[in-house]
N, C-alpha and C positions, 0 to 999 in steps of 0.2 A: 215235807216238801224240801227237795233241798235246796242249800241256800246260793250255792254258787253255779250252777249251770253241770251236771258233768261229764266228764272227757270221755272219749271213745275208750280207751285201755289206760292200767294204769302203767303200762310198759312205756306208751306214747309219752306221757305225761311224766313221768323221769325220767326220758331223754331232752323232751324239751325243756325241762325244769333245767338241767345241769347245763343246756347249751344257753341257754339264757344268763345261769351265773357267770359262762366263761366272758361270753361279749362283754359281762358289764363291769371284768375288768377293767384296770386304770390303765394305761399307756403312759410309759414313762417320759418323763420329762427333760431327762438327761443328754438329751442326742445332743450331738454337734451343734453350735449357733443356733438353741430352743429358742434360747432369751432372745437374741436380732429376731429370730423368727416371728415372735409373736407382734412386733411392730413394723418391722417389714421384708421384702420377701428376697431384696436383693437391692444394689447401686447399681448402676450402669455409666459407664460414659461412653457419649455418642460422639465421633468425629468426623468431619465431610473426610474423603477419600478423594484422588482427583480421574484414579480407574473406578473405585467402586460406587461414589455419592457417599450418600451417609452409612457409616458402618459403626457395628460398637466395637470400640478397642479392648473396651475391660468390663468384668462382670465382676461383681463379691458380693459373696462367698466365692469361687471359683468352683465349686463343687455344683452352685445352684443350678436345677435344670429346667431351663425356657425352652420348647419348641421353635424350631427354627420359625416359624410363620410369626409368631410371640415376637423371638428376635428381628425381625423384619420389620414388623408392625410401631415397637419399641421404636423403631431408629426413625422412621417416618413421621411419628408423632411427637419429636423430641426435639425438631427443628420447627424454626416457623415458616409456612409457603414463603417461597421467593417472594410472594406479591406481599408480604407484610413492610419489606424491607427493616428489620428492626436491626440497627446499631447499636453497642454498646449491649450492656445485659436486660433480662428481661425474663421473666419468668411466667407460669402458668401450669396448666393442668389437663388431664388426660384421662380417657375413661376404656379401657381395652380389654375387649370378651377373650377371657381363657379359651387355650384349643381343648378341644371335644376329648372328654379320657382323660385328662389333666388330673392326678390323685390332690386330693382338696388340702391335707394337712392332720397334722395329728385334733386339731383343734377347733372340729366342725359338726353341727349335727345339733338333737337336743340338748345332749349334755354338755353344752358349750357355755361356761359359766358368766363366760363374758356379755356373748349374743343375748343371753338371758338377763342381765342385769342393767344393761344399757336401753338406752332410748334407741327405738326402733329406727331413726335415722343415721344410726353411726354403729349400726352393727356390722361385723365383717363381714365383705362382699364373697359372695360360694362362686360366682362364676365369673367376675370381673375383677382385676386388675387396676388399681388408680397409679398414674404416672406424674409425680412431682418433677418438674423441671426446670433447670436455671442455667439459660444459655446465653453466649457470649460471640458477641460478633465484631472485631476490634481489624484494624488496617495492621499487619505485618507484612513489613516487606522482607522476610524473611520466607515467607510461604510462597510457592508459586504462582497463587490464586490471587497472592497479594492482603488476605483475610484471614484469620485464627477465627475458627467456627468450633468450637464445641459446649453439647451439652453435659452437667451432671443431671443425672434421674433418681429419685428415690421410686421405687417401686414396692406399693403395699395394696393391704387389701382394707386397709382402713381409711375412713375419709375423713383425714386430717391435716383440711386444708393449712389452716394456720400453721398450726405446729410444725409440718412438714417442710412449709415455704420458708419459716423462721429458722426452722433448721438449715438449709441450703445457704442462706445469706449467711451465717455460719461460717458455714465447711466449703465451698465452693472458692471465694476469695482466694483462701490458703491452699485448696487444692490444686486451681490453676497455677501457682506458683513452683508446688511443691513434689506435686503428681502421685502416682501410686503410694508408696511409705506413707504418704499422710491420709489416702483414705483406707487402706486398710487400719491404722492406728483408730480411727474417728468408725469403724467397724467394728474392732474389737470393744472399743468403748461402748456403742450402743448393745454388745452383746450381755453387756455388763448392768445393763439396764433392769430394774423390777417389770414384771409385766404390768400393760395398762389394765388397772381394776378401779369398775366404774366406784365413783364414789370418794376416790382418793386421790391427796393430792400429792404428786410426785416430783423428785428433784435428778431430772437427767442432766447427767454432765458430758459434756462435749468439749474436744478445744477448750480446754480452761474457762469454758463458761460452766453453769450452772442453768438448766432451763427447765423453770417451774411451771405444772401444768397440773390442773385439773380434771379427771377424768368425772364428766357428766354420767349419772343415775336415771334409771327410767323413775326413781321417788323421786327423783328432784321438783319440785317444785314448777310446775309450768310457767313458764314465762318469769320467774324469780332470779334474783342473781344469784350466782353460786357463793358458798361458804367459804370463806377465804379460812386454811386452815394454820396456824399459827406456825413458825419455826420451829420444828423441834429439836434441831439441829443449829450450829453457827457454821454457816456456809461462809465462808473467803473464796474467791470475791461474794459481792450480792446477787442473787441469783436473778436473772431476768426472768420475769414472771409476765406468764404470757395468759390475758384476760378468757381467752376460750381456744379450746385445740381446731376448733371448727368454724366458727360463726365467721362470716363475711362482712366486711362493709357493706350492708345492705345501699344506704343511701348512695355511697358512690358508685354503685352498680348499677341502681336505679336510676338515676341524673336525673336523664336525660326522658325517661318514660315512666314517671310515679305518678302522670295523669293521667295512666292508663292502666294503674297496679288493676281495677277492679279485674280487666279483662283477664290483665296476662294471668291471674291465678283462678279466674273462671278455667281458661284456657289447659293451667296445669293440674288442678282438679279435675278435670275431664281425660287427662292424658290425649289432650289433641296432639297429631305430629307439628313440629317447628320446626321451621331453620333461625338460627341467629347468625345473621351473618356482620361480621367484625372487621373492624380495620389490622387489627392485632389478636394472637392466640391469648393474649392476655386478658382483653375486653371481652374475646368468646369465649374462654374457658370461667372466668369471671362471672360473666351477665347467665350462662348456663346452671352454673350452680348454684346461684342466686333464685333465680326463678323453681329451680327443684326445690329448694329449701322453703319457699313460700309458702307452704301448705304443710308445714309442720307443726304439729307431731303428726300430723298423716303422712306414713310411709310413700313416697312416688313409687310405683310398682311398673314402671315403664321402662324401658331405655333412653339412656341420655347420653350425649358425647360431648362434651366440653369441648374440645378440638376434635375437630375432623378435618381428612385430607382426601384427596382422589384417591391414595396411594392406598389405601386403608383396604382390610380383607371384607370388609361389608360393604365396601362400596355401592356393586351389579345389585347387591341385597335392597342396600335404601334407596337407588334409582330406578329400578328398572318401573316402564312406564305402564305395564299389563295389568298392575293391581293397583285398591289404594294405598296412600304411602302408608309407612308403617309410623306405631305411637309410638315415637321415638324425638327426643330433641337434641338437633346436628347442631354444635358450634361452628364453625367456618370463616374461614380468612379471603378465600381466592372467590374473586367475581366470576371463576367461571359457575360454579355453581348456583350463580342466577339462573344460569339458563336450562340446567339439568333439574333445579327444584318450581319450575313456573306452575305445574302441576300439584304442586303442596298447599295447603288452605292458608298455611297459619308463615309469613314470612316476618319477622323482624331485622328489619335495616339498622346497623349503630353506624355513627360516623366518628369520629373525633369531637369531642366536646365541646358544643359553641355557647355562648353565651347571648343574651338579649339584657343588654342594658345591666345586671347584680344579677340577672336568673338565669339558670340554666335552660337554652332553650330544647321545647319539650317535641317529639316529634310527631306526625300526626299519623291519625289510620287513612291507608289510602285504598284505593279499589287494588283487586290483585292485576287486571289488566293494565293496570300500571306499571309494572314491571317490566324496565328496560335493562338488557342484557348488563350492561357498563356503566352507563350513566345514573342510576339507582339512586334517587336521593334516599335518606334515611326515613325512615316511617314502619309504620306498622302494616304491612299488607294482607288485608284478609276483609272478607265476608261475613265473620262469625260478628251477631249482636250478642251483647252480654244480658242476663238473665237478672241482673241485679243493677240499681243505677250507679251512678259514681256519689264517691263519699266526699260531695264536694270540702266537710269541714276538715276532712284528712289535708285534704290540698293545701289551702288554709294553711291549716297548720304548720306544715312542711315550707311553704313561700314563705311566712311570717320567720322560721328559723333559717332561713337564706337571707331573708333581710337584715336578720338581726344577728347576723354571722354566728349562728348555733353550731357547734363543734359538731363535724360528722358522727359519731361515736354517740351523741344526744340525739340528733336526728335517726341514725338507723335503729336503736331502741325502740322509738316513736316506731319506726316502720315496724319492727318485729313482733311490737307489742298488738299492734294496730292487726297485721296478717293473723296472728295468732288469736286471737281473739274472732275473729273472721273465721277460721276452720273450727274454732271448739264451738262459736254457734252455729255452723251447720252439724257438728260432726254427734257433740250433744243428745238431741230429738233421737238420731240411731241409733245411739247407744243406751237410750232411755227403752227405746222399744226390743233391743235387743234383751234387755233382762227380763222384762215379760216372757219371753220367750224360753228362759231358766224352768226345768222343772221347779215344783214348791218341797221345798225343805223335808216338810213331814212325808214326802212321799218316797222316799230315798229311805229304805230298807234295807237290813243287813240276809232278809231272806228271797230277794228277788234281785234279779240282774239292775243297775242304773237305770232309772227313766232317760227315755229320750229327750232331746233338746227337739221343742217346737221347729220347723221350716219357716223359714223368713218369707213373707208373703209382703212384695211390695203392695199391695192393695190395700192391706192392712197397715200397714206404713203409713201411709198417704193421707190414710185417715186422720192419723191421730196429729198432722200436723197444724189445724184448728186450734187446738188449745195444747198444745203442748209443741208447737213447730220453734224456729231458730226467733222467729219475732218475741219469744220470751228471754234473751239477750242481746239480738242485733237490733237497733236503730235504721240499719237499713230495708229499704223499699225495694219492692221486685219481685218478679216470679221464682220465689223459692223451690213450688212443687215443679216447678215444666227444672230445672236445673237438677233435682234429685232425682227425676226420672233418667234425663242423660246420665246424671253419673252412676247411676247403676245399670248402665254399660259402658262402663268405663275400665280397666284393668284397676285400676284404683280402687274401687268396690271391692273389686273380687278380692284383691291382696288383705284389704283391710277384713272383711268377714271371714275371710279361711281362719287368718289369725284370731279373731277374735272367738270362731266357734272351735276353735284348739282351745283358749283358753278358757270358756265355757265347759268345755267335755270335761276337762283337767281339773273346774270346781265342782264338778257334778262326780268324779271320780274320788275327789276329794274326802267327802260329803260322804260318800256307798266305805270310804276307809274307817273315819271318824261312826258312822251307824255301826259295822262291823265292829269296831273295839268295844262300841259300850253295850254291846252284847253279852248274854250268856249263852255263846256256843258251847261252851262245857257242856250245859245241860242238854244242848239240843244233839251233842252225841249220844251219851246214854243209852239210846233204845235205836240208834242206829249201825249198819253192818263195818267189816274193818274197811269193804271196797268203798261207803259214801265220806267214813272220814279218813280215811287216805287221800281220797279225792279230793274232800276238803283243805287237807293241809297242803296238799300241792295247787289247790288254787291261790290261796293264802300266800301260797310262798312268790306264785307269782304274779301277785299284788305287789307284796314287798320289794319283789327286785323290780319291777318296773317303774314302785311310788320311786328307789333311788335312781334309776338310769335315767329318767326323764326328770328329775328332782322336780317331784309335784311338791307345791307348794305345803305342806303339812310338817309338823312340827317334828324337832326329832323325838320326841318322848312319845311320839304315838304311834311311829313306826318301831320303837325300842318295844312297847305297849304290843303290839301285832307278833313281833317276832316271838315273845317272850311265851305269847298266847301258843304261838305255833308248837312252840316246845312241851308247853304242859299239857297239847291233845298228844305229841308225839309220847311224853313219857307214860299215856295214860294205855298206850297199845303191847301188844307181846313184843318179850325183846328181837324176835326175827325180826320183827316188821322193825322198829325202832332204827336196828343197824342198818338196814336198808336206807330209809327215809333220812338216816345222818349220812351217808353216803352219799346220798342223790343232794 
């Protein structure tokens, strides 16, 4: 029998054998600005115009190439709506789809060592753009307009909140001062940077600071603090060490609506569509990424916009009224947008932050008919009943740390810990019954192609949540099954099982490499022709090049183990064939 499946010719099978090794060469790393590259994609500064509006005056690199629409998009996003009125500085965030054809980078795909080692929520974005912003709005009477309006942008494809906005407070001060010479200097310096590799802690310098960061591991620890890792070095000055490149003030995100966390993450587990609509780009780019972040480590698999404008190239896309809205979550500033989203289930109102007596007052769910064009108070407007009740001892706990003046930083812990724990006991039970669904060990042979991975049957799901459901870690009450049914129609599902049955196939691939080695193929050539073990080792070979392109998890002594094997059936054939198969 043979063991590996075989190919039509073995003519076929050394051409694709050799095109196979060319792809999986390396691309060098040497180009122009690799190093900026791998942390961000470009600067930009945006400045009003009094013919054009907002226009960018300057890009760096000056080489980088944005698509005009990119550039358009950029400039619109980088100011805050007129209806914000924000004076003095202010900053925030932006979520902006790459134009179509757009080449991705040297630095995308499986073998992207980064995507692979990082936690699923902070992998780099393949088709979106995140836009860091710190904009300035000051009285000169030097301008005609009578106002100095400009933004600086970092623009990257990493989502790094903290670190980015830490950055800008930075280099922004001195650049308005200082202008071009200083951001190109504070450019070459980030080109100067190691790349972010998860797991390590790094000391980027800037403007005579020093700014220490940790880059989070998909081993990390869930919900654990990170490893603070010693000085190796004697930095002068001391370096500003910055707690997370990502994490938000959850609580001060949440104020004003943490008596209603259960829904809004029912909400973003389901990938319902939202609007958040803001007094400021800053409280909607803010409260938007907060809310995506709720449900991690489960990837958000939807679109999200932290700020959004009329101006925006998807505008027609997320209003038009002939379908329903799309699962996507709008940030928004401008009240006209009341009146274009009346039609969306899921509205959340913020205001400016009131107080009742030491507490922050919380806002209520109102009916969607409620929605008036202008006058809008703040609330939650929607229809949607939640599938689980409220945690009232969470609340509790939360008020009790506003009483007793608990440092934000303690509180949002509380929240992260609190959500987190919330997704792993739903997320759990699926992934309990996903492994059943693993062929069994011993059936994984070095003389038959891989077993299949079982089909996911929610039926059979459903079942097993009786004794094995989320009520064996959550505390909380509620219709667990009617909720799991929604979210397996959810884009959220689907994102999470693709991935997860990739990495399923990749142990079961695994598994058919580790059978194959502890085999004696040797012996099972012997009495077989030169075309089955020819065929043989050109399957073999490409096993091996695909265990390294896709770097399947397997050790390197067993791939070294495979290759070595390859050798000793090749030296064991005539030497025509030999030179040949060392050739190929």
């Amino acid at each position: 029998m043979d063991p590996l499946d075989r190919p039509e010719s073995l003519k076929e099978k050394f051409e694709s054998s050799s095109s196979s090794a060319a792809t999986n060469r390396e691309t060098s790393t040497c180009a122009p600005w690799a190093r900026f590259s791998t942390w961000l994609e470009c600067v930009c500064v945006v400045t009003f115009d009094l013919e054009l509006g907002q226009a960018i005056e300057l890009v760096y690199p000056h080489d980088v190439k944005l698509t005009e629409k990119e550039k358009t998009s950029i400039c619109y996003l980088s100011f805050p709506d007129s209806y914000s009125g924000c004076l003095g500085d202010t900053q925030f965030s932006f979520r902006l789809r790459q134009s179509v054809g757009r080449v991705s980078g040297l630095w995308f795909g499986e073998e992207d060592d980064y995507n692979r080692d990082v936690p699923l929520i902070l992998q780099k974005e393949l088709a979106h753009f995140y836009g860091y912003v710190y904009f300035r709005q000051v009285k000169d009477v030097s301008v005609k307009r009578g106002y100095f309006q400009k933004s600086l942008v970092l623009v990257s494809r990493l989502p790094y909140v903290q670190l980015f906005h830490s950055l800008l407070q930075i280099i922004t001060p001195e650049y308005f001062e200082k202008l071009e010479p200083c951001l190109e200097a504070v450019c070459n310096e980030i080109d100067q940077w190691p790349p972010p590799v998860p797991g390590k802690t790094l000391n980027l310098p800037v403007m005579g600071v020093v700014v220490q960061v940790r880059i989070p591991s998909k081993d990390d620890k869930a919900g654990g603090s990170p490893t603070r890792q010693g000085q190796k070095e004697n930095l002068l000055p001391a370096p500003m060490v910055l707690p997370t490149v990502h994490e938000l003030d959850l609580f001060k995100c949440f104020q004003s609506i943490f008596i209603h966390l259960q829904m809004l993450w029912e909400l973003m587990l389901l990938g319902e569509p939202m609007v958040v609509m803001a007094p400021s780009p800053a409280i909607s780019s803010e409260t938007v990424l907060a809310l995506v972040s709720s449900i991690g480590p489960l990837k958000y698999c939807c679109d999200f916009r932290p700020y959004f404008t009329i101006h925006d190239s998807e505008f027609k896309e997320y209003t038009t009224r002939t379908q329903a809205p799309p699962n996507v979550i709008l940030g928004v500033t401008n009240p006209f947008f009341i009146k274009t989203f009346q039609c969306w289930p899921h509205i959340l109102r913020l205001g400016e932050l009131k107080m009742s007596g030491d507490l922050p007052k919380q806002v209520k769910v109102k009916k969607l008919s409620k929605l008036k064009t202008l006058d809008t108070k703040p609330g939650i407007y929607t229809a949607y009943k939640t599938f689980l009740h409220k945690d009232k001892a969470l609340i509790k706990r939360l008020l009790k740390g506003i009483q007793r003046k608990r440092p934000s930083e303690v509180q949002s812990a509380i929240l992260r810990r609190y959500l987190l724990e919330l997704t792993q006991s739903f997320i759990i039970p699926l992934e309990r019954y996903l492994a059943s669904l693993m062929p069994l060990q011993r059936s994984v042979t070095p003389w038959k192609t891989p077993p299949q991975i079982r089909p996911f049957s929610q039926d059979e799901f459903m079942a097993t949540l009786d004794h094995a459901g989320p009520q064996l870690t959550s505390v909380l009450k509620g219709d667990w099954p009617g909720l799991y049914k929604r979210f397996f129609r959810s884009a959220n599902f689907d994102g999470w099982y693709r991935l997860r049955h990739k990495e399923m196939t990749q142990k079961v691939e695994c598994l058919h490499l580790e059978a194959i080695c502890d085999a004696d193929l040797l012996s099972w050539t012997k009495d077989k022709s030169e075309v089955e073990i020819v065929d043989l080792i050109l399957k073999l070979r490409e096993k091996l090049i695909r265990a390294r392109k896709i770097q399947l998890p397997v050790k390197d002594e067993l791939l070294e183990k495979l290759e070595s094997y390859i050798q000793t059936v090749i030296s064991s054939l005539p030497e025509d064939l030999q030179t040949v198969l060392h050739k190929h």
